[in-house]
N, C-alpha and C positions, 0 to 999 in steps of 0.2 A: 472426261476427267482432266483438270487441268496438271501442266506440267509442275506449277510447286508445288498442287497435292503432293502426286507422284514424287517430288524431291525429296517433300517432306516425311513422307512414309518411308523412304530408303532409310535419310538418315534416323530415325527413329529407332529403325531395326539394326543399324548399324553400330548407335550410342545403348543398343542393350547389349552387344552382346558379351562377355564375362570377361574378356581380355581386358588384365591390369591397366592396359593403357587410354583406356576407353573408361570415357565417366559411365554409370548406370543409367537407366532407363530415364527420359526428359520424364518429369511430373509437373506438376502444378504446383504450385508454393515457391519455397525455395528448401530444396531437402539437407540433410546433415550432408550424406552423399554427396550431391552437388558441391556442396559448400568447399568440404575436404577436398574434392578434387580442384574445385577452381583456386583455392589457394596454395596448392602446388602450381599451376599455370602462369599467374601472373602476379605483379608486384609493382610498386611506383604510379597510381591511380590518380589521373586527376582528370575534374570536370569542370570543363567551360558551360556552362549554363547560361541560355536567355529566357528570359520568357516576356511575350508581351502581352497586358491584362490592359482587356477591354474595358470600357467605362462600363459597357452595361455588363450583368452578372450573367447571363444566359449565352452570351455570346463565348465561342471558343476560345482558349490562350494557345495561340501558335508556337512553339519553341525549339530551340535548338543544343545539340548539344555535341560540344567536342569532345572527345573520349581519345585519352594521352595513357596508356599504361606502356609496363615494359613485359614480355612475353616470356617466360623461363623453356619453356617446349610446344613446337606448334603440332603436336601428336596427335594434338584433340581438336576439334571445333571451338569456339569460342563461345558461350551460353550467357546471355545478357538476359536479366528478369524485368521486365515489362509486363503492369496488368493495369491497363485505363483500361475505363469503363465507356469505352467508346469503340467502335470499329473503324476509325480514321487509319489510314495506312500511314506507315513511315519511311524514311530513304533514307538509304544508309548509302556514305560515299568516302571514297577513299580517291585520293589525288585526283579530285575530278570525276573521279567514273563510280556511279553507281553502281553497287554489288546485288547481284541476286544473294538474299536470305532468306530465314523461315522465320515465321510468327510460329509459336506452335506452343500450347500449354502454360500460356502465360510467359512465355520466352522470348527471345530473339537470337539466332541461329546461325551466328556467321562461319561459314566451313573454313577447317584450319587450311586451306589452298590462299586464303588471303591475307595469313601472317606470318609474319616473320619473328626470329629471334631477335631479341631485343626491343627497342622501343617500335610501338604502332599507333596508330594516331585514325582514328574515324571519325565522321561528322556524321550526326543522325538528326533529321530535318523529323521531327512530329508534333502533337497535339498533346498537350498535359492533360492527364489523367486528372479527372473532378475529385476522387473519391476520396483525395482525405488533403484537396485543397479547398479550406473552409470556407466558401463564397459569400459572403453575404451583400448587401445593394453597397455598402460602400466601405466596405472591408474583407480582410481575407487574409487567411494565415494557414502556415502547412502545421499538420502531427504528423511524424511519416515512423511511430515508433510502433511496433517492434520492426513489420515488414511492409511498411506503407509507401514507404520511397520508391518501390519500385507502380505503385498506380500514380506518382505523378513522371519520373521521368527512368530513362530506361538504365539501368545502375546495376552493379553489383552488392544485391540488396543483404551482406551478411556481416556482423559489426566487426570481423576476424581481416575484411579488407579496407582499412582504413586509407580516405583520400584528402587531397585538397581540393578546394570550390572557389572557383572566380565565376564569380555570379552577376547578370547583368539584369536589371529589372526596368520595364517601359509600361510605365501608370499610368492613368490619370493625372494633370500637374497640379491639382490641391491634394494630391497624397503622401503621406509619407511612408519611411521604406524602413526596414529594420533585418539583419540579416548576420551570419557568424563572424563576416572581417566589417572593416573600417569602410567608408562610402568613398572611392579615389576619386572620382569624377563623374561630373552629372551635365546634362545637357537638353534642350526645351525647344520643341516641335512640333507645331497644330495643335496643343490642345495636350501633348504630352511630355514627361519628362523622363528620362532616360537616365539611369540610378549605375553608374559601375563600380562597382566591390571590389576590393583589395582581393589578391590569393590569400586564404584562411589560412588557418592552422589545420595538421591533422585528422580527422574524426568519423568515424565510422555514419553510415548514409542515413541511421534512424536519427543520427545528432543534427545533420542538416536540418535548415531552416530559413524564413523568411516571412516576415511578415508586413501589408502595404494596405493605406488606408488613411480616411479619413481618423486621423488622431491628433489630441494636443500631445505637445513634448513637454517634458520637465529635465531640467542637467545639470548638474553637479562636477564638479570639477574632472572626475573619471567616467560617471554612467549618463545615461542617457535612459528614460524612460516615456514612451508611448503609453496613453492612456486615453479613454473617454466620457472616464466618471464626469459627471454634469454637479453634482454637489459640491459647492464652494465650501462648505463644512468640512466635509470628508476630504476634500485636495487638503485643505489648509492647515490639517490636524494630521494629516497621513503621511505627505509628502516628505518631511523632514525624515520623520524614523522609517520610513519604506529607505532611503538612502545612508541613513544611517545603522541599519540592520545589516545589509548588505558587506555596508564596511567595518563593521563590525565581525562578520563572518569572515570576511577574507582574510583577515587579520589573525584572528584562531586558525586558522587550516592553515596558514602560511607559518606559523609557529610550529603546529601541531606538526606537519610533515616537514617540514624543514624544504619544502618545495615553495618556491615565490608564484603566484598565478600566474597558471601558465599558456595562457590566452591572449589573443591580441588586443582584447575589450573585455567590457560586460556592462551590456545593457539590458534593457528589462521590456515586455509588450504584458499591459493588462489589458485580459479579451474580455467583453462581454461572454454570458453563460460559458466558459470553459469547459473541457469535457474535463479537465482532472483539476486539481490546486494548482498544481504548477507543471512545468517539463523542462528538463532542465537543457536546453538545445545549447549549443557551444556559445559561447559570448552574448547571448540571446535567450535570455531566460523568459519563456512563455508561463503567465499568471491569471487565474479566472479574477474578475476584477474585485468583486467581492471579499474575495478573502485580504487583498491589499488593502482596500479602502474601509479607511472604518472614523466614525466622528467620537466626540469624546465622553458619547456615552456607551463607549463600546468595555466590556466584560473584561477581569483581569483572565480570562480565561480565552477571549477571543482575542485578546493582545497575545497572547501569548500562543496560539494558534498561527499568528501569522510571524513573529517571530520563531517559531521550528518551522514554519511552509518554507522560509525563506533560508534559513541554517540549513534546511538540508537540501534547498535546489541546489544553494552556494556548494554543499559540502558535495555533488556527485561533479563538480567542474574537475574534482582529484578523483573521487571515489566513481568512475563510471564513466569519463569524458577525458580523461587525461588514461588514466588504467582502465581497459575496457575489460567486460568479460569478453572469451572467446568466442562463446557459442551461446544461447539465449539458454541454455539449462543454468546456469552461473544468475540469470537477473536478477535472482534473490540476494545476491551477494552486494549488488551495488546499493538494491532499496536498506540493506540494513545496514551497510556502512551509513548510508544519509542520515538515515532516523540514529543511529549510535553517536554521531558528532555532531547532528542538531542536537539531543539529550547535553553534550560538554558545553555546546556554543550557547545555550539558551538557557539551560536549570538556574545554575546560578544567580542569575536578573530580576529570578522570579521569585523570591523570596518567602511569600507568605504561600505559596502553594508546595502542598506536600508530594513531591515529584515522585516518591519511589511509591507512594499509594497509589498515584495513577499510573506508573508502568504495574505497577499489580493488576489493578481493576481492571487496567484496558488490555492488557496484553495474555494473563493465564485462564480467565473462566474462556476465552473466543478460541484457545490454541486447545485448551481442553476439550471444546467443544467436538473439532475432529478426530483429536487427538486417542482420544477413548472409542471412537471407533475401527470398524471393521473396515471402515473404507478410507484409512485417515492415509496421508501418504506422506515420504519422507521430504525436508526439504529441500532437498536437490533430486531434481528429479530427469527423466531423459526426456527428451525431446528429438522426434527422427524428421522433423520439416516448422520451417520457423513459420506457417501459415495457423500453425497448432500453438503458438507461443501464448495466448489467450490463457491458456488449460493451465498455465504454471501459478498463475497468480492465484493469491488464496489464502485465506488466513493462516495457514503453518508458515509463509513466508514473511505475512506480515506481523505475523504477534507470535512464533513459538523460533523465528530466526532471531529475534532479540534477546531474547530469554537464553537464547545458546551463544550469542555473542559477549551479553553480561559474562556468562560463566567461565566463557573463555577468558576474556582478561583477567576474571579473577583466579583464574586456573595459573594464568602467565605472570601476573603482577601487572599495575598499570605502568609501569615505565618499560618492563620488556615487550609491555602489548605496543605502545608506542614505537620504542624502536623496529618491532617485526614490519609496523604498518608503514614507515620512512623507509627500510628498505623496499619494499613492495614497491611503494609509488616513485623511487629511485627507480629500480631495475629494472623494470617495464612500464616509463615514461614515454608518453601518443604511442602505447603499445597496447598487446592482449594476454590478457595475465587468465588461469582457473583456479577455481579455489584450492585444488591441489597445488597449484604452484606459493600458493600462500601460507599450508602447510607447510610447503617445504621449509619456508623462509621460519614460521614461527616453531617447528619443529628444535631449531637451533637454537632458542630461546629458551630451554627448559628443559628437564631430564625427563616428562610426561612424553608417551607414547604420543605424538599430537594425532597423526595419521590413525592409529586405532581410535585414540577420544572421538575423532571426527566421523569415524566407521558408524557410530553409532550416531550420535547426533545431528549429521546433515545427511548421512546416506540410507538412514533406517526411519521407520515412523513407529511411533506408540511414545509409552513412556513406561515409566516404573511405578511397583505398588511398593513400599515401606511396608513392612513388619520390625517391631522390635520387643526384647527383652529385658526388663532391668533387676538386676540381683540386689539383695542387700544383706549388709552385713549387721549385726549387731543397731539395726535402723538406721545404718546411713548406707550412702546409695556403693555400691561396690563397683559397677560397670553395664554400659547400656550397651545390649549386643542387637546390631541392626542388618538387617536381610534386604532385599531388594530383588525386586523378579519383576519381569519384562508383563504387561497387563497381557499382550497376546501371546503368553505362553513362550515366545521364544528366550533364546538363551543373553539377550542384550543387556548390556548393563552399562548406566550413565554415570560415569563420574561426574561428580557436583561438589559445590561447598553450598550451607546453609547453615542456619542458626538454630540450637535446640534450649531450650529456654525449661528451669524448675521452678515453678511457682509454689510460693510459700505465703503465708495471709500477710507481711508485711512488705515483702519482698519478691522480686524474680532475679533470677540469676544468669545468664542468654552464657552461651560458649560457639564462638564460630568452627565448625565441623567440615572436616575434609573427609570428604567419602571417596576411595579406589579401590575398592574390592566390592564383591557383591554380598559378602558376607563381612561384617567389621565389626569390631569389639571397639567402644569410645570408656575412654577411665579417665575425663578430664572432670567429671565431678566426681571423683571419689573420694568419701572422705564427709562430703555432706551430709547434712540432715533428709532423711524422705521428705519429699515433696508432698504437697497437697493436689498437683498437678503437672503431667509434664506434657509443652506445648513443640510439637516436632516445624521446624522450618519458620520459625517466629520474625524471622526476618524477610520472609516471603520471597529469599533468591532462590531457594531448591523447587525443582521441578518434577510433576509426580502425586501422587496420592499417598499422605502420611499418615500413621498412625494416631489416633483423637479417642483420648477419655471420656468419660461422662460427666468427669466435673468441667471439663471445657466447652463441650456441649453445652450444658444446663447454665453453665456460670460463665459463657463468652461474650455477652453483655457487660461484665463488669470489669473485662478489659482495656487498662486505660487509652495503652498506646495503640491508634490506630491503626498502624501496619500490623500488628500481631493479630487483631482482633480480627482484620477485612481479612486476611488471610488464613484464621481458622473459619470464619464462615462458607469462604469458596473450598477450603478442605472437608466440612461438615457437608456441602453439596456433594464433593465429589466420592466421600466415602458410603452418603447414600445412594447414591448410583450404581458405584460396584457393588450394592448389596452389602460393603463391611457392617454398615447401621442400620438401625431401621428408617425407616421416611418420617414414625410421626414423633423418632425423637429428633432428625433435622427442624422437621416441621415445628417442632414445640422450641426449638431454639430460636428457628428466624422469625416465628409469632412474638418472644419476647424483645428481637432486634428490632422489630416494628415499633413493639412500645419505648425503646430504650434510646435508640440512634438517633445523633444527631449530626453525622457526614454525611454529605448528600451523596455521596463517590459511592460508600458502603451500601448505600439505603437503594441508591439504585442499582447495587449486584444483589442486593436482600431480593429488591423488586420483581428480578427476571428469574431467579432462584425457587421463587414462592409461588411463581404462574407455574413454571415448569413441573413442582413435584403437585402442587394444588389439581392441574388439570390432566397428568397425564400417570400420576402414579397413585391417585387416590381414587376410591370408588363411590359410589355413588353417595352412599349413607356417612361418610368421612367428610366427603365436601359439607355435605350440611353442617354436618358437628365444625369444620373449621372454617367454614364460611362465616357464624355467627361469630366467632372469636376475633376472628382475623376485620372484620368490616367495624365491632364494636371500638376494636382497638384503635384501629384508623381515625375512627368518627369523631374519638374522644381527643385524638392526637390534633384533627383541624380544628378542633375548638381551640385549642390551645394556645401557647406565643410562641410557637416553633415558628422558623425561619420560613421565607417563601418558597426556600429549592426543596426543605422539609418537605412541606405540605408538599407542594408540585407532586415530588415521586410516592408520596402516601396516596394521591389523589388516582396517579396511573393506576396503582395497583386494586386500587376502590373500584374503578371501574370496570376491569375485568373478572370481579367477584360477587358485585354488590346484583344482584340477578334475581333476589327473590326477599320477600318479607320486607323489615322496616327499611331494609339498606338499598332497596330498590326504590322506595316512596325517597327514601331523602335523595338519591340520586337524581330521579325524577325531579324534585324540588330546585336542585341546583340548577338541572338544564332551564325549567320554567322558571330561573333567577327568581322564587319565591324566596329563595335565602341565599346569603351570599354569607362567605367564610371570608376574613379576615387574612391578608396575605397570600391568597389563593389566586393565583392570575392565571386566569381560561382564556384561549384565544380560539379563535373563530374554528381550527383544525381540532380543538376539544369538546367545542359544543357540538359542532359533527359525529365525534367520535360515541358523544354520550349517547348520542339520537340514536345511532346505529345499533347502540345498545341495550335501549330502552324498547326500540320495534322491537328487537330480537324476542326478548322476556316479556312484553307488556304486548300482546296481542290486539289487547280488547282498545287497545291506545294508538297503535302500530302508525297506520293511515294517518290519522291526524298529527302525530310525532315527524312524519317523515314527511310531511306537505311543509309543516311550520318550518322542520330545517332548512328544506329546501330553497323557502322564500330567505333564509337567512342569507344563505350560502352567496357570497360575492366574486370567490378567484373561482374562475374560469375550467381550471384544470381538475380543482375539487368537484364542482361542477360533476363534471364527468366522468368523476370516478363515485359518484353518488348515484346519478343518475344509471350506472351499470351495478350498483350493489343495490341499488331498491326494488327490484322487481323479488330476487332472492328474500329481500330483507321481509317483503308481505306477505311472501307464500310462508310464511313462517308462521303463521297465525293457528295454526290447528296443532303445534308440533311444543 
């Protein structure tokens, strides 16, 4: 047994045992535990960093790195998190003399007999961790988020210990380098060139970055951006507004918090295949290339796509990189400031697109979708080792955190939600702020309880069902008395404003509604005439399952304005789910929004709304009866002069229904381009799709359906996701 086992195992037993002043037991990750202790230990963190990158990509990056903190108690060992994917040893040395330490659990273990109070200063000679330096033959770039920093260099991997980075990098000399400060000096030897970085600003180890490579540059009077796009279209069309988007955005956040950028740069790296849109690294904003580059047949919709990708990297340089969260349970916090000030920096530009229809569509059927379950969870949630930081992410953060941030400004007003957020990014500027400390701040701003609002809305999960009453007097309306009960029984209740709307045959009349009780009585139409219908949440900011007529039901088709109408249809879905309706009078609603609709936004929530109750809430002898309705309608719809996004989403839902009788032959027909439809554009991933669908149901066809696709089929990766569903797809033949 060797003697660092044996070391190793002391201390081990030594850092478990329960005395306050001893961290807990060494684990793997990096735990809460950990974390808390080691930011009582030290303070004032910065890392000299080399690394030197071999021409070829297989070959090892030797590096080194100097480690400057200031020590507050040397009670404890010192616990560095180190996890490369390699068994290279490291040297840790101190004035010369190498110290005995311990690797152990993803760690590195240096005993507090080697520090002193105050400032201390180690050099650790090792090998970069591969696993989240992106290699490729003639490029490479770090993601080190949430807890990845610690597999390429050995760090204090938790965003609560925020350092500075003087970074030195030795390429290849046809590469360029990209990284969070300014490039101070650079110098060329055998074949390489040798890149030294400014000391950065600030920023917590997941912010760190670097990126080196064959790239062209583009620059503008303040950025700098790497790229590799090869389409002279796509540069010549992109380049301008990718720098003017930018500047654009900094300009808004720089009004909007009353803070000037507070970075030493910003520059930009577009990667080939990206793992996300973007990551917003300090002065270094990392982009998948695709979404920047686009020529001038690109979509007002994918223009507009890369204007929010780009508002809201800009906007987390404040919201996330300037004000960090504490602890990785907070990351929902940074993702929806992004997306809430990309929505100010961008809606406006976009003129002919109806924005608050698509924060409906995209944001409450996908929050609802958890949200009504038994396994739905709240949006903040705990987290006891940031190795688990994966598990947070999810659509209640990205689609029902929004919906709660809307509510919240509207709860505060937009100019005190402003001022709450100037102080914020004031008073914990290159600091770490929790969203209770953000409470505290907006708490000041308004006579509402904010801490209890928030009790429910970021620290509880479900939502609310609506019930209501309305009286009347001598036939006009007297008072709508409205209830609210938590879907899972418990006793939660969300204050909200929404809009409740009385429809009359020439007119509606909308009143915006402040709900703070769970029970509340509304007399703001008293005095009217009865309505012919009254539509609950018509402005689609209230959150929850509301109350729906039968004249809304039956007659929601003939509502003009689009928000009121997408938003009773996802209300008719979700009231037949809790069982309030039946299914086939949703059912006979969204059969009529097939025939009627002409949003494509709508038609594709009709679309996913219609598979859902079509194949998993209706029985055998139902499908048939509304198979024939639902395929007739479609079929008459692509004859027609509907638009191409029309048809498109008519087409999806054709396919997943059209299974038997006439709607199978003309399906069939389409794939064997016997007929073609008018504004109908199928690409090569739909004729697959139909094939798949046709063996399914057409047995006697099956074989020869799935040879012909297959000879179709070109991309590679289809390919072989065909080639593993067609074995299943032929034994289908008897069934």
């Amino acid at each position: 047994m060797s003697k660092s086992f044996v070391y190793g195992f002391i201390l081990i037993a030594i850092l478990s045992c329960n005395s306050p002043s001893k961290p807990n037991r060494v684990e793997s990750g990096v735990s809460k535990l950990l974390a808390d202790d080691r930011k009582q230990q030290i303070q004032n963190v910065n890392y000299e960093l080399a690394f030197k990158i071999p021409k070829e990509k297989t070959k090892p990056i030797h590096a080194n790195l100097i480690l400057t903190f200031e020590v507050l108690n040397t009670r404890k060992p010192l616990i560095l998190d180190f996890k490369p994917n390699h068994q290279h040893p490291i040297k840790v040395i101190r004035k010369g003399e190498v110290l005995e330490v311990t690797q152990i659990k993803e760690h590195i273990i240096i005993p507090n007999k080697y520090l002193k109070k105050g400032t201390n200063q180690f050099e650790i000679e090792f090998q970069a961790g591969d696993l989240s330096l992106n290699r490729n033959e003639d490029f490479l770039y770090t993601l080190l988020v949430p807890d990845r920093a610690r597999t390429l260099f050995p760090c204090f991997d938790q965003p609560n210990i925020k350092a500075r980075y003087k970074l030195q990098l030795e390429v290849p000399k046809n590469w360029k380098v990209l990284s969070s400060a300014p490039i101070k000096n650079t110098f060329e030897k055998d074949g390489f060139t040798t890149y030294d970085f400014d000391l950065s600003d600030k920023m917590s180890t997941y912010l760190f970055s670097f990126v080196a490579g064959q790239f062209k540059s583009a620059i503008n009077k303040k950025n700098e951006l790497l790229y590799r796009e090869n389409n002279s279209a796509k540069i010549k069309f992109s380049l301008p507004n990718i720098f003017k988007l930018h500047t654009n955005s900094i300009a808004f956040l720089e009004n909007y918090t009353h803070k000037a950028y507070p970075f030493k740069k910003l520059d930009f790296a577009a990667i080939p295949a990206f793992q996300y849109g973007g990551m917003e690294h300090v002065g270094a904003i990392q982009y998948r290339e695709s979404s920047l580059f686009l020529d001038q047949s690109a979509t007002i919709n994918q223009q507009l796509n890369r204007a929010k990708l780009i508002a809201h990297e800009s906007a987390h340089m404040w919201f996330g990189n300037l004000v960090t969260m504490d602890w990785f349970d907070d990351v929902w916090l940074k993702e929806v400031f992004a997306n809430f000030m990309a929505d100010k920096i961008v809606n406006p530009n976009f003129t002919t697109i109806n924005h608050e229809l698509q924060f409906l569509t995209g944001h409450y059927p996908t929050a609802f979708n958890v949200d009504r379950t038994s396994g739905s969870n709240a949006i903040k949630q705990p987290l006891k080792n940031l190795q688990n930081a994966g598990s947070l992410y999810g659509n209640i953060i990205y689609h029902k955190a929004p919906i709660m941030m809307r509510q919240l400004e509207l709860l505060l007003g937009e100019e005190n939600f402003k001022e709450g957020m100037q102080s914020y990014i004031d008073q914990f500027a290159f600091g770490n702020a929790t969203w209770e400390d953000l409470v505290k701040i907006l708490d000041k701003k308004t006579t509402v309880d904010i801490e209890q609002w928030s009790n429910v809305w970021v620290h509880q999960p479900g939502r609310p069902i609506f019930t209501s009453k309305i009286s009347f007097l001598n036939n006009l309306v007297n008072e709508i008395h409205i209830s609210q009960n938590a879907e899972d029984g418990s006793s939660n209740f969300w204050p909200q404003q929404f809009e409740i709307s009385l429809v009359y045959p020439k007119k509606i009349v909308s009143k915006k509604i402040d709900i703070h009780n769970p029970q509340q009585t509304i007399d703001v139409f008293k005095g009217l005439a009865k309505p012919s219908s009254i539509i609950y949440n018509s402005n689609g900011y209230g959150y929850g399952v509301f109350p729906i007529d039968s004249v809304s039901i039956s007659q929601n088709h003939l509502i003009k304005n689009d928000l009121t109408r997408a938003q009773n249809y996802i209300n008719i879905f979700e009231n037949a789910l809790s069982g309030r309706i039946s299914v086939a009078l949703a059912i006979a609603s969204f059969n009529r929004g097939l025939t009627y609709e002409n949003n494509a936004l709508i038609l594709q929530n009709l679309r996913s709304n219609c598979n859902t109750l079509y194949w998993y809430f209706l029985n055998a002898k139902e499908r048939n009866f509304w198979q024939a309705k639902f395929c007739e309608n479609i079929w008459n719809r692509l004859q027609s002069n509907s638009s191409a996004n029309i048809k498109k989403e008519l087409f999806l839902l054709f396919t997943t229904i059209a299974y038997q009788g006439k709607s199978l032959d003309n399906l069939y027909r389409i794939w064997n381009k016997d007929i073609q439809i008018d504004q109908l554009n199928l690409n090569q991933n739909n004729y697959t799709a139909i094939a798949m669908q046709l063996a399914l149901y057409n047995p006697s066809k099956a074989s020869a359906i799935l040879a012909t696709a297959k000879n179709q089929i070109k991309n590679k990766d289809q390919l072989n996701r065909f080639d593993f569903l067609q074995p299943a797809l032929s034994n289908n033949q008897n069934k």
